[in-house]
N, C-alpha and C positions, 0 to 999 in steps of 0.2 A: 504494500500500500504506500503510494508515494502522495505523504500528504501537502506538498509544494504545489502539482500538479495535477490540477483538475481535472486534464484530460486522461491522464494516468491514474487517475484513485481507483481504488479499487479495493473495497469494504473487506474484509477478513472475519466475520463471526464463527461462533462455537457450532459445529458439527452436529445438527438436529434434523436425520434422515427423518423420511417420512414412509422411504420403500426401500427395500433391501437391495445390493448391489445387483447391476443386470436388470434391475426390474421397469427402469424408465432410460432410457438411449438418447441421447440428444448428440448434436452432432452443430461445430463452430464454424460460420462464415460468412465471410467478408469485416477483414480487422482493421476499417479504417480508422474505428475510433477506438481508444483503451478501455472505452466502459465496457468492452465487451470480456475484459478478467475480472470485473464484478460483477456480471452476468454470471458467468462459469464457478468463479467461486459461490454465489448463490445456489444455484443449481446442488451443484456437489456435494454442497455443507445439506444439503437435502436431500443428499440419496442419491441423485441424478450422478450416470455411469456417461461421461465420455467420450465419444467413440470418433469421431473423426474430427477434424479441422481442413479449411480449403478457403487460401487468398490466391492471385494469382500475385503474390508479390511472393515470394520464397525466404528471403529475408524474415518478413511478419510471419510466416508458419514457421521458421527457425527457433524464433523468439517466443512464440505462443508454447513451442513443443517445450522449448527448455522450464517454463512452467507450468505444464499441465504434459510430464512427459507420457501418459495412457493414452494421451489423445496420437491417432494415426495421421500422417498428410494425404490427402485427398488428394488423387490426381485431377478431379475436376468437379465442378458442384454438381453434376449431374449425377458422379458417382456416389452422393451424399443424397442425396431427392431420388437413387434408385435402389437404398437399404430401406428394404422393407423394416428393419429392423430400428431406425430411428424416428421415432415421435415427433421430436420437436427439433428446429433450427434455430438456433439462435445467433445474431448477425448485427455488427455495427458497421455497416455500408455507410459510404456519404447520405448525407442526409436526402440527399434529393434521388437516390436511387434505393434505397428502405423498403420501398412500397413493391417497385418490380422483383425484388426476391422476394419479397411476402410473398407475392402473387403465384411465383415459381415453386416456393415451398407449400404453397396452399393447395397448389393443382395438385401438386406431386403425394399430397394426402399428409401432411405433415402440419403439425399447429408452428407456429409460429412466433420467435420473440424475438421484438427489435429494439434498438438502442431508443431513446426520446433523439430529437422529433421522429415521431413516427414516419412522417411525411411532410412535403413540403407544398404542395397545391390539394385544392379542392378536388380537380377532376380525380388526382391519387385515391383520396377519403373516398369518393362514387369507387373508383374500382376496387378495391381494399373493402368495402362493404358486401360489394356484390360477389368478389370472390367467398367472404366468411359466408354470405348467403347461398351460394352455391354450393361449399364444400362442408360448410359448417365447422370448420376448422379456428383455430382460433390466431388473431393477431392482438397477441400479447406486447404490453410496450414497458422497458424500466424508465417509470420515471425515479429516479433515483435518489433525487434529494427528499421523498418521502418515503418511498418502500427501504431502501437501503441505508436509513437514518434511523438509532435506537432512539433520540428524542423525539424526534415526530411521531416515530410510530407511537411512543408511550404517551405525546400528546395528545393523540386519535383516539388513544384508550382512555383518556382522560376525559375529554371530549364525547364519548359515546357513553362515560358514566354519569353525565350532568355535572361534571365540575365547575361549568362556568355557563350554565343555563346553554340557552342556543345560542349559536355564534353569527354573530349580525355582521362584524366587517373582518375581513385581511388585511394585512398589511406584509410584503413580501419583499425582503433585499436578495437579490441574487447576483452579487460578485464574483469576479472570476481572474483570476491569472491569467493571462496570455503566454507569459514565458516565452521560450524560443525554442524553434526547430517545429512550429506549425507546419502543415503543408499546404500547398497553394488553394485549394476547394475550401481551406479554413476564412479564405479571405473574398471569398468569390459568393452574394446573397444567391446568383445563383443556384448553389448548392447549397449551404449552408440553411438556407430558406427566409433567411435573417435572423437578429436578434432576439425580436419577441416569438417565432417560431421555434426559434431554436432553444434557446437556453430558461425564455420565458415560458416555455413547454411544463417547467418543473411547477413555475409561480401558478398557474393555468390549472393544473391538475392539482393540486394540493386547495386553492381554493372553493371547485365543487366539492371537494372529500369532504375538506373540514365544516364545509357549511349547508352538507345536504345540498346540493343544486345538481340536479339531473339533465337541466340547461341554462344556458346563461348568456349575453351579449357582451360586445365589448362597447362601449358606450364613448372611449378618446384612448388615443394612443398614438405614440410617437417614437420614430428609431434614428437617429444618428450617426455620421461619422465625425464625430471630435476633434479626434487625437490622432488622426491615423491618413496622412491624408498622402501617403505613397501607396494607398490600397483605397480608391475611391470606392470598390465594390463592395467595401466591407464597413459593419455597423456596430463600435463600439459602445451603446448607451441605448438604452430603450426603456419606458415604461408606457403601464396603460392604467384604465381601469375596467372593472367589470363589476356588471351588474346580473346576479343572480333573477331564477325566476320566482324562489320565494321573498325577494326585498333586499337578501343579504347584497352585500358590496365587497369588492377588492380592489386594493391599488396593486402593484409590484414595480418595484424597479428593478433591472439588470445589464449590466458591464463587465467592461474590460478592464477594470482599472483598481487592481489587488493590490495595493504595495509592497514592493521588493522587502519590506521587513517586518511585513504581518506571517506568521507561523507557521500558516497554511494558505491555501490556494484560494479561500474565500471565506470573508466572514458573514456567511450564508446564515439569515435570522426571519423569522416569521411570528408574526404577532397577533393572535386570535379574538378579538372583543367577541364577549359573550354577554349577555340579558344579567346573570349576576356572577361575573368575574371576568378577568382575561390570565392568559397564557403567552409568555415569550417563550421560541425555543431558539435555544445559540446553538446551530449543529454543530458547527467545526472549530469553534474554538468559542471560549468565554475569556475575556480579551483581559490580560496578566493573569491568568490563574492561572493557565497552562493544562484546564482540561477542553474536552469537546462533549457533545451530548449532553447539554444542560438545560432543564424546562425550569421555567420558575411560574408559577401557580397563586395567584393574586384571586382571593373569595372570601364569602362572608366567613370563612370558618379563619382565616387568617394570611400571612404571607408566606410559599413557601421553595423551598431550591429542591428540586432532585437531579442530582448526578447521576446518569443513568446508562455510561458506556460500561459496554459489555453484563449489563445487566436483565434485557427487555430479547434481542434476537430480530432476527427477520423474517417471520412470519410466513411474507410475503411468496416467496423461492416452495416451500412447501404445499401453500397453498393452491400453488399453478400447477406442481406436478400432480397431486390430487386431481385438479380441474380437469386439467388434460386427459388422464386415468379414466375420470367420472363423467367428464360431458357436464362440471358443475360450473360454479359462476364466482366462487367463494375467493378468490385472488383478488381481481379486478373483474367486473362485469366488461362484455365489449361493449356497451353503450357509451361506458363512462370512459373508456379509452377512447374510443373513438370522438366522443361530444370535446374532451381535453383536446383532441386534435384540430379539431374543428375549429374551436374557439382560437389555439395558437396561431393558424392561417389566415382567418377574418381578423385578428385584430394587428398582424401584420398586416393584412391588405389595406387595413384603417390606417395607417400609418403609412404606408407607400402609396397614396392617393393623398396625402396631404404634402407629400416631397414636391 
């Protein structure tokens, strides 16, 4: 887990199968982006067996083998979509090409799990429906700064017990490192799909979670380039807000601009106003203390801290291979994956109609 580098993070929790070895097969490709070894360690620390890898870059399957040495190299993704023997694919492709391996994995009979953004255009979301409605298959998405965060998750659980009544607005920071040795599709909207598609993908999804909205608008939004003006294609600085269909609201902000001497790669924080309390969660650091995974819990019963790394787990990883197993919904439902998606593309679109 490199926690400098957000593109490289990559969660490590405690080993909590849910099926015994061999019993669930999945199979890695396309390693553009590193969340796809917090994919795999999820997976794993879940029981999930292994079984192939395939980039065509040879380098990135070098790299993947030397940490996850049971996985095999694929001579080609076809020969991975023609093991009847694996379930699920799991795949960090550029962002704007996501959607056409779903689609590839989906035909091929396999469920499907892909890095955030899921996708990067509307007509994608239409085809990515139609295929789940065709094969019934599932396109699974990490959004990562909630499923693979032990303070959010225990905020969620916080949240579903009435600790701070219903939760009326968001408030969502999501910073990020740039660092160096990006690759070029990093700087190209293009691909990327932009900043509120892309990295706002996480603010997006975690707002229907936490406040019950099963649909939602974006209402204003806006993406920029700043600081960065030898890559005109690219969007350092974005927020929006969003408006729930029960009343709740959310803002987010998210960028590029971590500094070189904060600890880790982002001081990623979310602030949950509820009817009677609110909740902050500091995922990645709580700034001089030198931990990460901190909820503080502010209610009528009084004020209070919980330090909760490596305490709480990821639930999340378990529950998909169950889904997948069962034909259940208990992960993430795909509505609400998909609605997350939806809303990251429209309120980019909001925002590139005001350029």
């Amino acid at each position: 887990m490199n926690k400098n580098d957000g593109m490289n993070y990559a969660p490590v929790g405690k080993p909590q199968p849910v099926v015994s070895q061999g019993k669930f097969v999945f199979a890695a490709a396309a390693l553009d982006h590193g969340h796809i070894y917090g994919m795999c360690n999820g997976l794993i620390e879940a029981g999930a067996t292994l079984k192939w890898v395939y980039d065509p870059d040879p380098a990135k399957v070098d790299a993947f083998i030397r940490q996850y040495p049971q996985a095999q190299a694929a001579a080609s993704l076809e020969a991975i979509l023609n093991d009847d023997e694996v379930r699920l694919v799991a795949g960090a492709a550029i962002p704007s090409e996501r959607c056409a391996l779903g689609l590839k994995a989906m035909a091929a009979g396999k469920d499907y799990f892909t890095d955030k953004a899921p996708l990067t255009t509307l007509d994608q979301l239409a085809d990515a429906k139609a295929m789940v409605e065709k094969t019934s298959k599932k396109y699974a998405v990490y959004y990562s700064e909630r499923l693979h965060v032990e303070s959010a998750v225990f905020a969620g659980q916080l949240v579903q017990q009435g600790a701070i009544g219903r939760v009326v607005q968001t408030l969502g920071t999501g910073p990020h490192r740039e660092g160096t040795g990006r690759p070029a599709w990093f700087y190209d909207r293009r691909y990327f799909g932009g900043i509120l598609c892309d990295i706002g993908s996480h603010q997006i999804e975690q707002f229907l979670f936490y406040t019950g909205n099963s649909d939602a608008v974006a209402i204003a939004s806006q993406a920029r380039n700043v600081n960065h003006p030898q890559y005109p294609a690219f969007e350092d600085f974005g927020d929006a807000m969003i408006k729930g269909e029960n009343g709740a609201s959310g803002y987010f902000r998210c960028d590029w601009f971590t500094p070189d001497g904060l600890s880790t790669w982002g001081d990623g924080r979310l602030t949950l106003l509820g009817t009677e309390g609110y909740i902050e969660i500091r995922k990645y650091v709580d700034l001089t203390r030198g931990e990460q995974d901190v909820v503080y819990l502010v209610n009528k019963e009084g004020e209070f801290r919980y330090p909760v790394a490596g305490k709480v787990g990821f639930p999340f990883f378990g529950e998909l291979i169950l889904d997948c197993l069962h034909r259940t919904e208990n992960a993430m439902t795909q509505a609400h994956a998909f609605k997350a998606a939806e809303l990251c593309v429209k309120a980019q679109m909001l925002a590139n109609a005001a350029d």
